[in-house]
C-alpha positions as CSV (number, residue, x, y, z in Angstrom):
1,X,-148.7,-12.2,30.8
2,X,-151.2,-9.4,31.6
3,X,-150.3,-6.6,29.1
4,X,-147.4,-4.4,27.4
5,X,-146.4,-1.6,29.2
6,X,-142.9,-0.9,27.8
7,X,-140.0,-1.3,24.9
8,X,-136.6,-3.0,25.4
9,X,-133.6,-3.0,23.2
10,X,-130.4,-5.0,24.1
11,X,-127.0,-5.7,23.7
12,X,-124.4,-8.7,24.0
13,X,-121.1,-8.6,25.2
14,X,-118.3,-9.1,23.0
15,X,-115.4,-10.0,24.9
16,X,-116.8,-11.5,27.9
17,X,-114.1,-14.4,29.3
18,X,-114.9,-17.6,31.2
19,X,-113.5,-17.3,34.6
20,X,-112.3,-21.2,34.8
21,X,-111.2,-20.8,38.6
22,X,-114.8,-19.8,39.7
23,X,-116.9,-20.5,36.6
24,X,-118.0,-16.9,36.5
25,X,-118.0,-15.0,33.2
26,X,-115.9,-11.3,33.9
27,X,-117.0,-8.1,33.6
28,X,-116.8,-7.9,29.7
29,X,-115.2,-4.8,28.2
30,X,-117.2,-3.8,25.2
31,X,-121.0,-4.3,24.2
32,X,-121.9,-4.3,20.5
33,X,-124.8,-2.1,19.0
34,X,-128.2,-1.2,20.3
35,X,-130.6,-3.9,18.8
36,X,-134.7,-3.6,19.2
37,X,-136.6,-5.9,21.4
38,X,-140.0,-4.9,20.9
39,X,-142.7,-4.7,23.2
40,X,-142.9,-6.6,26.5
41,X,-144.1,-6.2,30.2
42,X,-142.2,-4.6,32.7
43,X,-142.3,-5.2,37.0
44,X,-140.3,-3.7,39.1
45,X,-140.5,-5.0,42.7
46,X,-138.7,-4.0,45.7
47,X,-136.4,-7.1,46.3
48,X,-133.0,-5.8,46.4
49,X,-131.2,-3.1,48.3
50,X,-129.1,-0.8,47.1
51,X,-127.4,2.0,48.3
52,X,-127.1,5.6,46.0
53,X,-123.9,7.8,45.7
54,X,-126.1,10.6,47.9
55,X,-126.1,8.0,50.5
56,X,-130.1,7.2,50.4
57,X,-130.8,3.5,50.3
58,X,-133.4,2.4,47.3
59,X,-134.4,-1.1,46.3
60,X,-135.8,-2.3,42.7
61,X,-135.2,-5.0,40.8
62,X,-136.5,-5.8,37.4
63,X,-139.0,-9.0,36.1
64,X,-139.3,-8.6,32.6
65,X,-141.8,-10.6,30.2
66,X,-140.9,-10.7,26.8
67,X,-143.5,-12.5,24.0
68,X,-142.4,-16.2,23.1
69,X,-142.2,-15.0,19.0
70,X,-139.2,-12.8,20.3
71,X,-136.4,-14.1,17.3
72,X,-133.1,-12.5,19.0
73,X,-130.5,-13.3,21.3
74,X,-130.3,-12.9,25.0
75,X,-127.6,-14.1,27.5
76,X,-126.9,-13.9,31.2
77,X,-124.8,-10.5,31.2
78,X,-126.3,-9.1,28.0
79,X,-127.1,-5.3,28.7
80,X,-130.8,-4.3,28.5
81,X,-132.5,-0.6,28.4
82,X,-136.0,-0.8,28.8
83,X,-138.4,2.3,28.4
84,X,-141.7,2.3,30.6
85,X,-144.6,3.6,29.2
86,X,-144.5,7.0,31.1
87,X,-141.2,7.4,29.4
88,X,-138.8,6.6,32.0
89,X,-135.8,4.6,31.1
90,X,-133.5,2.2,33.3
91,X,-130.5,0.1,32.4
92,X,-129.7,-3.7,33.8
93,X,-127.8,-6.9,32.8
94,X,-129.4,-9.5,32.7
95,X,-129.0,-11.9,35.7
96,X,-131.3,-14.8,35.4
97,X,-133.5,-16.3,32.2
98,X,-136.5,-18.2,32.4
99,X,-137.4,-19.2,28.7
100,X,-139.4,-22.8,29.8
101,X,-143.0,-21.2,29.7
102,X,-144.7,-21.5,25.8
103,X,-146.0,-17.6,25.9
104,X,-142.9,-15.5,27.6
105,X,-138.9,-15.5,28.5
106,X,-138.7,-13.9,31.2
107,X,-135.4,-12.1,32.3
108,X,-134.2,-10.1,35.3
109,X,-131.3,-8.3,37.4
């Protein structure tokens, strides 16, 4: 991990429901309260495509690398607001969780 360069603080779903037809979770309906992550490294890279309401098309996606002492609990489709270090702020669930390396999770849209 190279070094910190932003905050995160996170939420988990409260109602989300097993699809058993597709083995999807859906859409949950509520998020409890704000909790603190901490520090952690932040990349952005331009992977995915997406298109904005004022019809320009952006891409971003998040990689983000949070310290191995991290005590709380983070699931596919929990909510995550991370702050950059020049103060920006983004939103994403969580789409994917690495947490096999000894030093990092690391967890992405």
């Amino acid at each position: 991990m190279a070094r910190y360069n932003g905050t995160f603080s996170y939420r988990n779903s409260q109602d989300a429901l097993l699809d058993e037809a597709t083995g999807f979770y859906q859409e949950p309906k509520s998020y409890g309260e704000w909790m603190d992550g901490g520090r952690c490294q932040i990349d952005r890279s331009a992977d995915k495509i997406l298109t904005g309401e004022d019809g320009r098309v952006y891409s971003t996606i998040f990689t983000v690398f949070i310290p191995r002492p991290f005590k709380g609990s983070i699931e596919i489709g929990t909510e995550v607001q991370i702050t950059m270090e020049d103060g920006s702020e983004d939103q994403f669930i969580v789409e994917r969780i690495d947490n096999q390396n000894r030093r990092y999770i690391e967890i992405g849209n």
